[in-house]
N, C-alpha and C positions, 0 to 999 in steps of 0.2 A: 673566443670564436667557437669552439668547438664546444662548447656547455650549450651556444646560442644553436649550433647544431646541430647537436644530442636533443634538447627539447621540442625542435621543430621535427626531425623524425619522430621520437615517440608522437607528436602533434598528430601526424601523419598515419600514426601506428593502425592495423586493423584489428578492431576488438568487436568480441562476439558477446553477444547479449543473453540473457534467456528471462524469459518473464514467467517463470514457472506457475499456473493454477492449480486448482484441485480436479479443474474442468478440459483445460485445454493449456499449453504451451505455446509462446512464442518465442521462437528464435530469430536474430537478426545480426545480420554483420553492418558496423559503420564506425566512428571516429568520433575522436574527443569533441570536437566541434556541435556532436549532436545531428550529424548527417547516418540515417538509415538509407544503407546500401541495399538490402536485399533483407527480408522477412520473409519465415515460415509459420506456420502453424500447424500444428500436432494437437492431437486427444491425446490426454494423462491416460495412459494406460497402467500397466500396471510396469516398474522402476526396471529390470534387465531390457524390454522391449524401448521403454524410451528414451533409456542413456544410448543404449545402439544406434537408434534411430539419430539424437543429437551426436554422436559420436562420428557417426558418417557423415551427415551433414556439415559440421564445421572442420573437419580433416581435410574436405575435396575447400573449403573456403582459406589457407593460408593465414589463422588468425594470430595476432600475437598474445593477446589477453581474452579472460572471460572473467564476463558480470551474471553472478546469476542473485535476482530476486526470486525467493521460492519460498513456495505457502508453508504454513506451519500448523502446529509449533514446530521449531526448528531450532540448530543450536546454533548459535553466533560467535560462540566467543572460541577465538582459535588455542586458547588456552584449558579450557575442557576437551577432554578425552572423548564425548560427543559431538565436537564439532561437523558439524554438516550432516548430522542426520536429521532425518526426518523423525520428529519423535512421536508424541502421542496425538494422531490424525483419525478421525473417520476412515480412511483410506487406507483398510487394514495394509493390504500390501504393500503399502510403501512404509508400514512404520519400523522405524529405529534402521530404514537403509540408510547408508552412507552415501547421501548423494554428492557432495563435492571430491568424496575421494574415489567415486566410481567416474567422477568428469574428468579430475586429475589422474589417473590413470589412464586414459583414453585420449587426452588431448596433449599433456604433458607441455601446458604451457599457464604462468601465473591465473588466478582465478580470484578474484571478491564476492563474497558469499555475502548475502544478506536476507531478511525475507522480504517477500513483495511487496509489502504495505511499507517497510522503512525505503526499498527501493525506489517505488512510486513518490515519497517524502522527498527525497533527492534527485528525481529525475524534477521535479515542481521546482525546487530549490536550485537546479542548474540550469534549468532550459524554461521553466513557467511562470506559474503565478507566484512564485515567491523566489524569484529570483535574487540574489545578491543580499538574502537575507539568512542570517546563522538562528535565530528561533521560532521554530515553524513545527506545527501539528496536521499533518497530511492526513484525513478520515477517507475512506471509503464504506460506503454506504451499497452494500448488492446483497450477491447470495450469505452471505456472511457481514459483519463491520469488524473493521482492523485501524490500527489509526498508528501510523510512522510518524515520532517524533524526533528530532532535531533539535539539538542545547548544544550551543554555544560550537555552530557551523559541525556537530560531530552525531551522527543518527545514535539514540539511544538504548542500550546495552546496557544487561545488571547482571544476574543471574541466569537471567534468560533473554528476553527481548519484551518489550512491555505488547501486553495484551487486554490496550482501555477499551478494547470492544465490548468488551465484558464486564466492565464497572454497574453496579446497582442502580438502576432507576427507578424510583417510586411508580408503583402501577397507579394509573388514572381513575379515579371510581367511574367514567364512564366507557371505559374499556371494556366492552365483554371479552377480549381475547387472551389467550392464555401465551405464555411464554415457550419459544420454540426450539431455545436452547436447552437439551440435556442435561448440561451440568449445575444453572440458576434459573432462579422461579421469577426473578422479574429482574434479568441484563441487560443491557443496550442492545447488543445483537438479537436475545430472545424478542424485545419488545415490538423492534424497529427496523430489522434486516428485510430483505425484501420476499424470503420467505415467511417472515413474521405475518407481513402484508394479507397476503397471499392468504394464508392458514387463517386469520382476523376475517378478510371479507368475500372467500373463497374466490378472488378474480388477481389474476397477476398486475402489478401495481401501472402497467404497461394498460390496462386495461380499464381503470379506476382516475383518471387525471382529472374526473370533471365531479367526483366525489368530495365536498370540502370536507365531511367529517373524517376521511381518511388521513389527509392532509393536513388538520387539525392535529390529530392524535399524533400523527408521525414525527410531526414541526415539534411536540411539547418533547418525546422523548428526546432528539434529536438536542435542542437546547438544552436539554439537561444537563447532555453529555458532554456538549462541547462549552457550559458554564464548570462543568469539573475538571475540563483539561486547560478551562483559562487558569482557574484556581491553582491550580498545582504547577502547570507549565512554562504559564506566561507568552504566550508563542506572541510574535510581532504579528503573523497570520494565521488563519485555520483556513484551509482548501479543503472542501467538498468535492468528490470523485464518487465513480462505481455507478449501477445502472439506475441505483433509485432515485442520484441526484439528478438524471436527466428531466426529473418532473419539477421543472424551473419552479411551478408557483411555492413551490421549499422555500428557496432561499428569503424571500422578506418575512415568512411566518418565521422562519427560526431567527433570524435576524433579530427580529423585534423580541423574541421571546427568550432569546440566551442575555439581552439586556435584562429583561424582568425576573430572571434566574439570578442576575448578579446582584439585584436590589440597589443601584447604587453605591455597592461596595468598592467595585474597583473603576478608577476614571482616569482615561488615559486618552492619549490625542487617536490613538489608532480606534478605541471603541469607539469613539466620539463620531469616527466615519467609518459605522460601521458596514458599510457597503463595500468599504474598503477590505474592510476587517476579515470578514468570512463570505470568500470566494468559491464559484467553481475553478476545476481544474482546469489549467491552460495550456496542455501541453496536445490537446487536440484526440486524447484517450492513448497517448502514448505516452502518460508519465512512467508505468512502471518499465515497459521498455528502455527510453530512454535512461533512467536510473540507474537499470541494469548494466547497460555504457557505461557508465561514470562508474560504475564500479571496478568493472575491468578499468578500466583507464586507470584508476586510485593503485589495482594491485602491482600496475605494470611500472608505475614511477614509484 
């Protein structure tokens, strides 16, 4: 009785979220079950201003765990001596802080550190579109691409954290645009992010919906990428997230087109519906919050 008692408290337990950006922070208090109590949101400023700011905020809330999904690169692995920093970001100011041990120090209560994009992967995998599934590739598609993978029910962790945003795509000869990422000449993020868009056909992709040749271009990178993360991953799903996939006519042009990437090489019942196959997100734009839940919830049992 008392084990059946202990798990229904933690059940009960109040865990605090954070869904760290590069842009803006959400925080939120709620429970295992996937009920959001109460959200904030905060501008990333620069890391003393915004641990304070979340430091006040979840103190006056009585939390017993915290989940934080937060941008990267980042270090994951509690076994490196870097763990929980912020490491090499655009975002001079926050690089190489120690964000979880400046949370740990201020809150003084368990924490699961992850970044946004595998948290987002887990918030889809316990509350979404892929629920009650252990191999699952979560892409977000905005100001950047990041994609949270999932093997065998546990998010994916090496040396660092995988970062397939960034895998090589062949540039299209009919492409006049150039790649956006700093560090490759033709990336998935350089090609296809929604700054890519943007910088491609000088109009925010918000602004371009009724343009097919943009749409075109974006669906081929897009398949590309997620024909490499079939190949390698194997996911039972791939969910589509972030603001570029809000331009619904994506999903049947990459659909159709991550089939003609795989040539007929791989044939499985899930490609076979592949409507099924490669979704959008379903957690309503709160998978990386919710993730971030389940992550407190994971550090606290």
């Amino acid at each position: 009785m008392l084990s059946i008692y202990v798990k229904e408290v933690i059940l009960l337990s109040r865990i605090g979220a954070i869904e760290a950006g590069g842009t803006k922070m959400v925080l939120a208090v709620g429970n295992k079950r996937g009920t959001l109590e109460e959200c904030k949101e905060i501008p990333t400023l620069n890391p003393i201003a915004c641990v304070r700011t979340i430091v006040e905020w979840f103190s006056s809330r009585n939390i017993d765990a915290l989940g934080v999904g937060a941008f990267g690169p980042t270090c994951v692995n509690p076994n490196d001596p870097r763990f929980g920093r912020i490491l090499e970001t655009p975002k001079t100011a926050w690089r190489y802080f120690n964000f979880y041990e400046a949370l740990a120090d201020g809150l003084h209560v368990p924490i699961g550190y992850d970044t946004d994009v595998n948290g987002a992967c887990l918030g889809e995998s316990t509350f979404g579109a892929a629920k009650d599934l252990n191999h699952v590739v979560y892409v977000t598609v905005g100001t950047g691409i990041g994609a949270g993978v999932m093997i065998n029910g546990q998010l994916l962790h090496g040396m660092l954290h995988a970062e397939a945003g960034h895998i090589k795509v062949a540039k299209l000869q009919k492409d006049f645009g150039e790649s956006v990422c700093p560090y490759h000449k033709s990336c998935l993020e350089g090609m296809a992010s929604g700054p890519s868009i943007e910088h491609r056909w000088g109009k925010k992709p918000i602004e371009l919906t009724d343009q097919l040749e943009v749409w075109d271009i974006e669906s081929s990178y897009l398949a590309e990428g997620l024909a490499t993360y079939i190949l390698c991953y194997s996911p039972q799903r791939i969910i589509l997230g972030g603001g570029v996939m809000h331009q619904k006519q994506l999903f049947p042009l990459i659909r159709r087109k991550t089939l003609e990437e795989l040539g007929g090489y791989v044939l499985t019942p899930e490609l076979a519906d592949i409507d099924s196959y490669i979704v959008p997100a379903g957690c309503g734009g709160n998978q990386g919050i919710l993730g971030a839940l389940e992550l407190g919830y994971r550090a606290l049992v």
